[in-house]
C-alpha positions in Angstrom: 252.2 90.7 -69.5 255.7 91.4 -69.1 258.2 88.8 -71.3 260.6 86.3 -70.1 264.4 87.7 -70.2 266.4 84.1 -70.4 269.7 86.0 -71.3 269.3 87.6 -67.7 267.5 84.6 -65.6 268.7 81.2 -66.6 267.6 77.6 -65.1 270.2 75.9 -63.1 271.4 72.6 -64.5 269.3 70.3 -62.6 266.1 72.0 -63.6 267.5 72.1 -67.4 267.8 68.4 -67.4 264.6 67.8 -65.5 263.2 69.9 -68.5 265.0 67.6 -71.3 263.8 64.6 -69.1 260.0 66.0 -69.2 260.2 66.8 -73.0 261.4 62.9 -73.6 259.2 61.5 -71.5 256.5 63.9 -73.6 257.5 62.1 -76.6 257.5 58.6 -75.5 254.0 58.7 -74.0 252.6 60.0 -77.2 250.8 57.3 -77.6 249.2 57.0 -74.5 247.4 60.3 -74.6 244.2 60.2 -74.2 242.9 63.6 -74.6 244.9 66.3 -77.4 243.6 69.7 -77.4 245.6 71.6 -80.0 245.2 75.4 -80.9 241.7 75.4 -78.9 240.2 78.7 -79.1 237.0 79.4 -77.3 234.9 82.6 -78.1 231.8 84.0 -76.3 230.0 86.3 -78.4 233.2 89.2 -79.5 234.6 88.0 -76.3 237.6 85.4 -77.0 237.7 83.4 -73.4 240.7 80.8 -74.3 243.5 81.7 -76.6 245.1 78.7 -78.1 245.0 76.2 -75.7 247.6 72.9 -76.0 247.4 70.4 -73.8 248.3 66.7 -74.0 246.2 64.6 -71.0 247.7 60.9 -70.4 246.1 57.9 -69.9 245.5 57.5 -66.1 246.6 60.8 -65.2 244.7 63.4 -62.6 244.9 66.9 -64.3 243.6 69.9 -62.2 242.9 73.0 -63.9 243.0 76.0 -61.3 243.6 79.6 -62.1 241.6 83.0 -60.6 237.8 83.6 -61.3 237.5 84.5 -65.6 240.5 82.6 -65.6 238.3 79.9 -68.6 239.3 76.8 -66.5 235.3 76.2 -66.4 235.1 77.2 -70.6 237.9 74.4 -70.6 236.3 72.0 -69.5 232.5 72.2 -70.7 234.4 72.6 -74.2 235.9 69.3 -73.9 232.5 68.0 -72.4 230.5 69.2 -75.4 228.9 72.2 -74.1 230.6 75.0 -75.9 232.3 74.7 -79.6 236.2 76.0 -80.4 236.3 78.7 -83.0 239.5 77.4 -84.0 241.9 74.3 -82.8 241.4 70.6 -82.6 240.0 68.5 -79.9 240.9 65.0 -80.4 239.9 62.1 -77.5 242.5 58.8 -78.6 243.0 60.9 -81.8 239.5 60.8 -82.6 238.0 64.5 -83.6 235.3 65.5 -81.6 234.4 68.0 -83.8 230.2 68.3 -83.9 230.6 65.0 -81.8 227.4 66.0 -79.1 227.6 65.4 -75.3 225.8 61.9 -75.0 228.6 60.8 -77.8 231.4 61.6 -76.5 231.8 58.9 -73.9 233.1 61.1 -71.2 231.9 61.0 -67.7 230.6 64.3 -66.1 230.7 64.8 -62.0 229.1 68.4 -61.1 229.7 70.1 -58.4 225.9 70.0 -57.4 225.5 65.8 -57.6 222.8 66.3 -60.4 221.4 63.4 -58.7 217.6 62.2 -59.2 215.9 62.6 -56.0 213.2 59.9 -56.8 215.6 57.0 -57.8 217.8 55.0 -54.9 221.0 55.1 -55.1 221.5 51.8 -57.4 219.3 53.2 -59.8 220.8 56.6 -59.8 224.3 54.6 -60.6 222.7 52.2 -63.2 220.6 55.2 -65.0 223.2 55.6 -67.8 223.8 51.5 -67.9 220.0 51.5 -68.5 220.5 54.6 -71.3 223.1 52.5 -72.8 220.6 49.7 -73.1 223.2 47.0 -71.0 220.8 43.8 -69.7 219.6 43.2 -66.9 221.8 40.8 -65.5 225.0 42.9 -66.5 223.9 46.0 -65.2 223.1 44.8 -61.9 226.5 43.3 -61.7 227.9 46.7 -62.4 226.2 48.7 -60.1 227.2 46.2 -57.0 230.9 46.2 -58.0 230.1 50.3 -57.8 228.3 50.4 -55.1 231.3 48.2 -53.1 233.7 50.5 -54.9 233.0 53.8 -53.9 232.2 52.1 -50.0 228.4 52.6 -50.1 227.3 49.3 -49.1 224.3 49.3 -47.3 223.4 52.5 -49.0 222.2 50.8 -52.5 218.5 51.3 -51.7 218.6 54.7 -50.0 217.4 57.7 -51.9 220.0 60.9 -52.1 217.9 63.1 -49.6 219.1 60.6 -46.6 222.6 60.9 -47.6 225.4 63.3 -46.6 226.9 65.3 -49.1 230.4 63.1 -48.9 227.9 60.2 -49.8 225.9 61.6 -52.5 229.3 62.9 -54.2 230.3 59.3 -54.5 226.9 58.1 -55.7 227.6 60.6 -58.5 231.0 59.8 -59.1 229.5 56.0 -59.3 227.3 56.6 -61.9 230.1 58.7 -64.1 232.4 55.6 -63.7 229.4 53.5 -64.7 229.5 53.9 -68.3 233.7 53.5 -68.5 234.5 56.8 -69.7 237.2 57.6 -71.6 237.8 60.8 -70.0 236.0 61.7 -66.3 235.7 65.6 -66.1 235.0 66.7 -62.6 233.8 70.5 -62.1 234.8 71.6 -58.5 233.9 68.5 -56.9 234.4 69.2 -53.6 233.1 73.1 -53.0 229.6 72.1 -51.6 230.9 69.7 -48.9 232.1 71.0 -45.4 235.4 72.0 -45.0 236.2 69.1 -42.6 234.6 66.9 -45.5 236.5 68.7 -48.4 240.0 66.6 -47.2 238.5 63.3 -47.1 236.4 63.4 -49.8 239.0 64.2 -51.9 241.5 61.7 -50.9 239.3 59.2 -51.0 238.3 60.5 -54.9 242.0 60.3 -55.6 242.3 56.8 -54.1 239.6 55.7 -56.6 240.6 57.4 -59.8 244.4 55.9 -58.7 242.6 52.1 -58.3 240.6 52.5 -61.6 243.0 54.2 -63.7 240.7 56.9 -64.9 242.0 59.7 -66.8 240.5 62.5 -65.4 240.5 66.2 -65.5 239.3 68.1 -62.2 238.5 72.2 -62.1 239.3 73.5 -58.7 239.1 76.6 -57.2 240.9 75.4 -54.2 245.0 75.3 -54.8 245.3 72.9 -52.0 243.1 70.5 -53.3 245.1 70.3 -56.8 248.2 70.4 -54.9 247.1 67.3 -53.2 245.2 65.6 -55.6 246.8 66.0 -59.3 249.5 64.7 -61.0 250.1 68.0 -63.1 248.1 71.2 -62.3 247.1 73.6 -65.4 247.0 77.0 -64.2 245.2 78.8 -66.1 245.3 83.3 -66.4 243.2 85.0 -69.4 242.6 82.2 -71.5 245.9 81.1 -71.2 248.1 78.0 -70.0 250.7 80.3 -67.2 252.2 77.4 -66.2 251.4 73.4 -66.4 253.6 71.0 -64.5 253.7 69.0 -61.3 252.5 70.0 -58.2 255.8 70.3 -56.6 257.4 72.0 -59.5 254.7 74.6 -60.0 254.7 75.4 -56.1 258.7 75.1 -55.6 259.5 76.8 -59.7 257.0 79.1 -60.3 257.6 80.5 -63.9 257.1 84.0 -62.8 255.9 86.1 -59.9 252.2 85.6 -60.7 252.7 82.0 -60.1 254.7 82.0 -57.5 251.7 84.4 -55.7 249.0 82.0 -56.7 250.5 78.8 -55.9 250.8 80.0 -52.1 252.1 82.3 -49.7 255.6 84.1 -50.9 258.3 86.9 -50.1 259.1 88.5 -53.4 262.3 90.8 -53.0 263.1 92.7 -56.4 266.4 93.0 -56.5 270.0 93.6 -58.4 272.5 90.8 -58.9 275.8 92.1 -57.2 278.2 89.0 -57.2 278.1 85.2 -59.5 280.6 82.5 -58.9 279.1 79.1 -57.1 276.4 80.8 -56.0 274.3 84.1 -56.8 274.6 87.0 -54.5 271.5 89.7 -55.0 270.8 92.4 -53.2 268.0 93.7 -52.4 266.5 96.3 -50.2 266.2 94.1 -47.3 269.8 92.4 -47.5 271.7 90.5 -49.5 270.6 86.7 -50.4 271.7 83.8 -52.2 270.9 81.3 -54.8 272.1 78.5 -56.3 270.1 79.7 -59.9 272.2 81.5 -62.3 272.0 85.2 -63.4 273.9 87.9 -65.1 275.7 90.2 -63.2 273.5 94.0 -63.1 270.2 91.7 -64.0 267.2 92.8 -62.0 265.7 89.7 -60.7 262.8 88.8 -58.2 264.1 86.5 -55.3 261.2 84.5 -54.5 261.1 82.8 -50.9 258.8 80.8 -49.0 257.4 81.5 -45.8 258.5 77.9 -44.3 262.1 78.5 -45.5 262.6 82.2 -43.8 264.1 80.4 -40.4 264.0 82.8 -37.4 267.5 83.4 -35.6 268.7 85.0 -32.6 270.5 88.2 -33.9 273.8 88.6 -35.7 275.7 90.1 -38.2 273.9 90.6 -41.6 275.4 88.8 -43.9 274.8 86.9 -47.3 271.5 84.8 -46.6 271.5 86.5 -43.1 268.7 89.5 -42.3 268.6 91.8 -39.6 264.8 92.3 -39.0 262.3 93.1 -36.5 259.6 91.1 -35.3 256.3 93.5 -36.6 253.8 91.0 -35.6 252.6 86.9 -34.8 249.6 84.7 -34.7 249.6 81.4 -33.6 247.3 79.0 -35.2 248.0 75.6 -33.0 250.0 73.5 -35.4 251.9 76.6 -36.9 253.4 79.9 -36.4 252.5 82.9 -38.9 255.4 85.7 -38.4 255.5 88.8 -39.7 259.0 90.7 -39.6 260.5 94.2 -40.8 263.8 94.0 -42.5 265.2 97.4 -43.5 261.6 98.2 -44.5 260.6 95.3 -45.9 258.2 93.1 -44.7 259.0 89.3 -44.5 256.6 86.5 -43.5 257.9 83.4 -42.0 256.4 80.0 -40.8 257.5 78.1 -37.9 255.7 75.1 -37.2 255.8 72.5 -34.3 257.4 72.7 -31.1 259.6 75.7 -32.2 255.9 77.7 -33.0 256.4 79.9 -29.8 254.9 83.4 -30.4 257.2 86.0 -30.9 256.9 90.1 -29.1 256.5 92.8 -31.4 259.6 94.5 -31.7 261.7 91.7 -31.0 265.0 91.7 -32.6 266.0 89.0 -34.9 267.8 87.6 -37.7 266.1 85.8 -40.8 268.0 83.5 -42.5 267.2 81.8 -46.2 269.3 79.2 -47.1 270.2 79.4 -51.1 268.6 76.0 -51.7 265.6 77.9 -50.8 265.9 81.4 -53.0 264.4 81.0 -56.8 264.9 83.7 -58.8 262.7 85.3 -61.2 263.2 87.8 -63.9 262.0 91.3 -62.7 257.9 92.4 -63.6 257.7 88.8 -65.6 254.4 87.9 -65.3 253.2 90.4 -63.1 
């Protein structure tokens, strides 16, 4: 992996003092961490799956781990759970070490992608099951499973088994039953990826809006960017064993630290380039035209201009200029709500996204101009990340 070159890329201020902001805020909320992993090193056999893992986790916070398949989001979080032991770091839950600490002690709810439900036992009995474990009475469980039961909107469902539920239905008995117990932590392993994708959206929202209106800190692994995008507070992306990049959804979408990110968090136009001009703004050219940014660089510093599809705004043609591209329309597709265009400028290929009323397909070999506004160009050091 290819290092950071801050004397060539820099932050521009705003971002800096977000940063100093963060980094405050870090150390004020100390105290209301609920989960500290610290130095966590997970091996599997000679095979070393997560290399030195920090991460601070706040109480009430949604965290969504995410990252490509042998990424160790799913090593993350069955180490936390219990399942698998760190070789070397600390995993502290309210500053308690849960070192040797087993599974059934560790008072964190588990949701699995699969329900883990018990297909003999109604639904009230599926949600009081741990209450019963715990030994609660009678009275007190019964109590709990009905404020449950009203909670995750399953009334008139109580005495069903799991088999005559949908799959939206029997993920919320299981959520139920994790919330049950009042976990310290919930830890919820790709929650969503055996419903239907027209079920995926609302099921998730309406998971959010509960873990919002209980105040549940909770952890979530995801395959599904979209999903953490709209469901986290921060996302952990995770890429060999390593943290690439952990911050808010908007921050790791609109400032990816590198090219890697900024290919994984969604669809992007990565232009390596040279930068040819500073003064207000950042001028770069690149093989397609010149853009530019409002980020800072040194003069002669090879940079990567990322922009996103939704910001490349299709013109009639003019001039090429700074932030203006002659292209050529290569190819559309129209997808109702949206507007998927790929152009040619100079050789390179540009994709653009036009949504609404303005989504009118384009001819192929139409001439246009693409223009990127410098609001919208982020640069990136050259091969970082890659």
């Amino acid at each position: 992996m290819a290092l950071h070159n801050e004397a060539e890329v820099r932050m521009p201020a705003t971002t800096r003092s977000r940063a100093a902001d963060v980094a405050a805020a870090d150390a004020r909320t100390e105290a209301d961490v609920v989960l500290a992993m610290r130095g966590v090193t997970v091996d599997y056999g000679a095979t070393r799956v997560l290399h030195e893992i920090d991460l601070s986790v706040r109480r009430g916070e949604l965290i969504a781990l995410l990252g490509p398949s042998g990424s160790g989001k799913t090593t993350m979080i069955r180490t936390i759970a219990g399942f698998a032991e760190p070789a070397a770091g600390q995993l502290l839950l309210h500053g308690r070490d849960l070192a040797g600490v087993p599974v059934h002690r560790r008072n964190i709810g588990l949701v699995f992608q699969s329900y883990a439900l018990f297909p003999h036992l109604s639904v009230a009995d599926n949600i009081a099951y741990p209450l019963k474990v715990q030994k609660k009475g009678r009275a007190a469980i019964k109590a709990r499973v009905a404020e449950l039961v009203e909670l995750v909107q399953l009334a008139g469902h109580a005495g069903k088994r799991p088999a005559r539920l949908s799959g939206g239905q029997q993920q919320r008995v299981s959520l139920a039953r994790a919330l049950a117990m009042d976990p310290e932590l919930l830890l919820l392993d790709e929650p969503l990826s055996n419903l239907d994708a027209n079920l995926r959206r609302e099921v998730g929202e309406e998971i959010r809006r509960l873990q919002q209106r209980t105040g549940t800190t909770t952890i979530m692994v995801t395959h599904d960017r979209q999903e953490a995008f709209g469901m986290a507070d921060r996302m952990a992306v995770l890429r060999e064993g390593r943290i690439e990049q952990l911050d808010t959804p908007r921050e790791v979408y609109r400032r990816p630290v590198n090219a890697f990110m900024a290919g994984f968090a969604g669809d992007a136009n990565l232009l390596s380039g040279t930068v040819t001009a500073t003064g207000e703004l950042t001028e770069v050219t690149t093989a397609a035209g010149v853009l530019v940014t409002g980020d800072e660089a040194a003069p002669g510093a090879d940079v990567v201009v990322l922009v996103r599809p939704e910001d490349v705004r299709i013109e009639p043609p003019a001039p090429a200029g700074p932030g203006l591209l002659a292209a050529t329309i290569a190819e559309s597709f129209f997808y109702g709500s949206s507007l998927v265009v790929q152009a040619d400028a100079a050789g390179t290929r540009i994709q653009a996204l036009v949504t609404g009323t303005a989504s009118t397909r384009f001819e192929a070999g139409q001439q246009v101009s693409l223009r990127v506004d410098a609001r919208d160009a982020v640069l990136l050091p050259r091969g970082a990340g890659a």
